[in-house]
N, C-alpha and C positions, 0 to 999 in steps of 0.2 A: 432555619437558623443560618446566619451568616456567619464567616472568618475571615477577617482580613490580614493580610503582610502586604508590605511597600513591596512588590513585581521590581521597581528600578533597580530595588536593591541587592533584591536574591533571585537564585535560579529555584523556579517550578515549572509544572508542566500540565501542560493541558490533555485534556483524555475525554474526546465524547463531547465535544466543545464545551465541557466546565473546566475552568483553572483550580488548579491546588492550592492557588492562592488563596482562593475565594475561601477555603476550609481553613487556610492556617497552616498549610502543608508546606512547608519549602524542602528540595535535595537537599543534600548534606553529600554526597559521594555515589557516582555510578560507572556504572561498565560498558559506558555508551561507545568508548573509540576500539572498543573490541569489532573484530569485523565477523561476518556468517563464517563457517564453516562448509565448505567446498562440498558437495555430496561426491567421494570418490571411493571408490570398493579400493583394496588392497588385497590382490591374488598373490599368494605365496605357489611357487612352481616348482616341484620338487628339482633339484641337480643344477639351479640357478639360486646364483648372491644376489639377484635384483630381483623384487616384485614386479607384477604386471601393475602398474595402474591405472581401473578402469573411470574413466571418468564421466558421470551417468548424465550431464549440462546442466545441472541447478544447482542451488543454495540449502543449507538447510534451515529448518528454523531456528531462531535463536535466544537464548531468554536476557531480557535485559532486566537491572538489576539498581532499582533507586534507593537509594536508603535516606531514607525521610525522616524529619524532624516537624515540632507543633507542640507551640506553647500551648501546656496545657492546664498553666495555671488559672487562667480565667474563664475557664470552658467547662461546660458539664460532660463528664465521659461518657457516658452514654450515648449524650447526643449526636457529640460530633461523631461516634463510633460509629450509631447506625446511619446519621447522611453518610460518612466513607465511605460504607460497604454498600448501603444503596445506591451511590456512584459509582463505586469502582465493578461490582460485580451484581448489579440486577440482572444480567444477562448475559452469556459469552462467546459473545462475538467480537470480532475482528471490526476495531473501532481506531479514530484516527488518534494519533498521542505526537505531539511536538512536544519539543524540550525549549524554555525558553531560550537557550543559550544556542539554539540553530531553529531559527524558526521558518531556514526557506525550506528546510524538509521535516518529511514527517514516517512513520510508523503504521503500518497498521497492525492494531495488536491487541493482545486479548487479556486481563488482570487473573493468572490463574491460581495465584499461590493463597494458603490460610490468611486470615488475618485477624491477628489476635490481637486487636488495637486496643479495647480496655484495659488489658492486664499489660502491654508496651508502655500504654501511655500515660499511665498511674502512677508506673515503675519510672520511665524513662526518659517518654514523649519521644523515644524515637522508632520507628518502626521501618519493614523494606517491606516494599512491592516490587514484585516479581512478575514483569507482561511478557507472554510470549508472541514472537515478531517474527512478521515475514522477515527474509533476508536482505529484502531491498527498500532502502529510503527511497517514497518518489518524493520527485522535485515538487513543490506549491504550485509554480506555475506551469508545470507537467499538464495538471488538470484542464488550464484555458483551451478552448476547443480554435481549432483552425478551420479556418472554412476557405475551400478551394471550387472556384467557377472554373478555372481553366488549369491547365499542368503547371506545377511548380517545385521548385525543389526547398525542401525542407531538410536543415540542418538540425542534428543531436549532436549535444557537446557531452555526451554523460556514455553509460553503457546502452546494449539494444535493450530495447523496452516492445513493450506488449499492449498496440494501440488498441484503442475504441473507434472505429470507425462508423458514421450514419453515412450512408447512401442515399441518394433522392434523387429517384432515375425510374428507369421502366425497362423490359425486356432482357435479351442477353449483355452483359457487362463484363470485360475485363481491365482490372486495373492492376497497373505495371508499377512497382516499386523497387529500385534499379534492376534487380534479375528473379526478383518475384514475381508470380500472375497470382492477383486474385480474380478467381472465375467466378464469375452466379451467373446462373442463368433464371428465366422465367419472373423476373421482380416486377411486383407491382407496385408501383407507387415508391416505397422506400423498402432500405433493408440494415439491418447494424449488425455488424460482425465484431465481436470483443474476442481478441486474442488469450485476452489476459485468463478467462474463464472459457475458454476456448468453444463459445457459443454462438450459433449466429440465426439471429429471431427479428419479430417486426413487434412493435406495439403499437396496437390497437384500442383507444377509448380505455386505457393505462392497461390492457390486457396483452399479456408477452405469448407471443405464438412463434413456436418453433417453425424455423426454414432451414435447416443443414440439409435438407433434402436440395436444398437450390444453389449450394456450395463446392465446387466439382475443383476445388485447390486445398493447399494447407495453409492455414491463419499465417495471417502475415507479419511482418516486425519492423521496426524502426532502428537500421544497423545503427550505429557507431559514424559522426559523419555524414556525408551527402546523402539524401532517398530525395530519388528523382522520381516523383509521383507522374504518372498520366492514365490514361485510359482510353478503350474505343468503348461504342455503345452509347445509348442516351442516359445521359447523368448531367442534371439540372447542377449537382454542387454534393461537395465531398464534406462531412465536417468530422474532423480527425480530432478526438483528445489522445495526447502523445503519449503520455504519462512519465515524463521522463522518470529515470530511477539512480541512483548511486550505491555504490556499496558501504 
């Protein structure tokens, strides 16, 4: 069953590449310019007026909070209840979500909260979903892959991010990103190193095989800024997705 609302008109949001349009769903008010919360410990030290603060380098997660509306005069409650819920929450995982109203970035985030959409939508037709969200928006075009034959320097205009890198080389390799070495040694054919999930594997005939054993550095980053890529060793071509990210 389909829903439709004029998109030009009103702000919805996409989740899992379906719009809430499509349902009949538009915002009505959210808590989207709220920013993550810092993960920082507060030590109290006995015989001292200032605390220590220790600050651990990550974000924490954050719950973002849409409060939704959907005519529900023309609809059978049921229906639209159960596509929702078999939208929003068949499964939960960390899924992509834009907001129409910023659509070069996005979310990844998970729908965790009740929803009691029959008895909202009877009563009210408005209802809130509740996703919970990494800390960092990445940029859309974060995703486009770079591809590098020879040294080049790559500009981030955003914070450091935590690339994807494919390797397509053979043997011992170092690659230098301004005062980083990423080391592998022993590659055959190719290798990807993902920071982000701090893994580094080859696939094979879609089959993912662990290589950290070929890894002799720590996962690398995208500062803030210049990264002056190069590398020695045999490496046919680098293909870098950046991921750019914001707060």
């Amino acid at each position: 069953m389909q829903y439709y609302v004029n998109k030009e008109d009103l702000q919805y949001f996409t989740y899992d590449n379906k719009s809430s349009a499509d349902y009949g769903i538009i915002i009505t008010k959210t808590n989207q310019l709220s920013g993550p919360e810092r993960n920082i410990e507060v030590i109290e030290v006995d015989g001292r007026n200032e605390p220590i603060l220790n600050d651990k380098g990550n974000y924490k997660l954050f719950e973002l909070k849409l409060e939704c509306s959907i005519d529900s005069e023309f609809v059978n409650i049921n229906d639209v209840a159960r596509d929702i819920k078999g939208w929003l929450q068949s499964n939960f995982h960390f899924k992509k979500l834009i907001l129409s109203d910023d659509p070069e970035h996005y979310y990844e985030a998970a729908c965790i909260n009740k929803l009691d959409i029959e008895e909202v939508i009877e009563q009210l037709g408005e209802f809130q979903v509740v996703f919970l969200c990494k800390p960092l928006k990445r940029v859309v075009y974060g995703e486009n892959k770079i591809i590098l034959t020879t040294p080049k320097i790559i500009h981030n205009n955003y914070i450091t991010s935590s690339p994807h890198i494919k390797v397509v080389g053979s043997g011992d390799i170092t690659i230098k990103i301004n005062n980083q070495n990423l080391i592998l040694k022993c590659v055959e054919d190719e290798i990807e190193v993902d920071s982000d999930i701090m893994n580094c594997y080859k696939t094979i005939d879609g089959i993912i095989t662990n290589q950290n054993n070929k890894m002799y550095s720590d996962f690398p980053i995208l500062e803030e800024g210049r990264n002056n890529i190069s590398w020695t060793g045999n490496i046919t071509r680098l293909e870098i997705i950046p991921r750019w990210v914001v707060l």
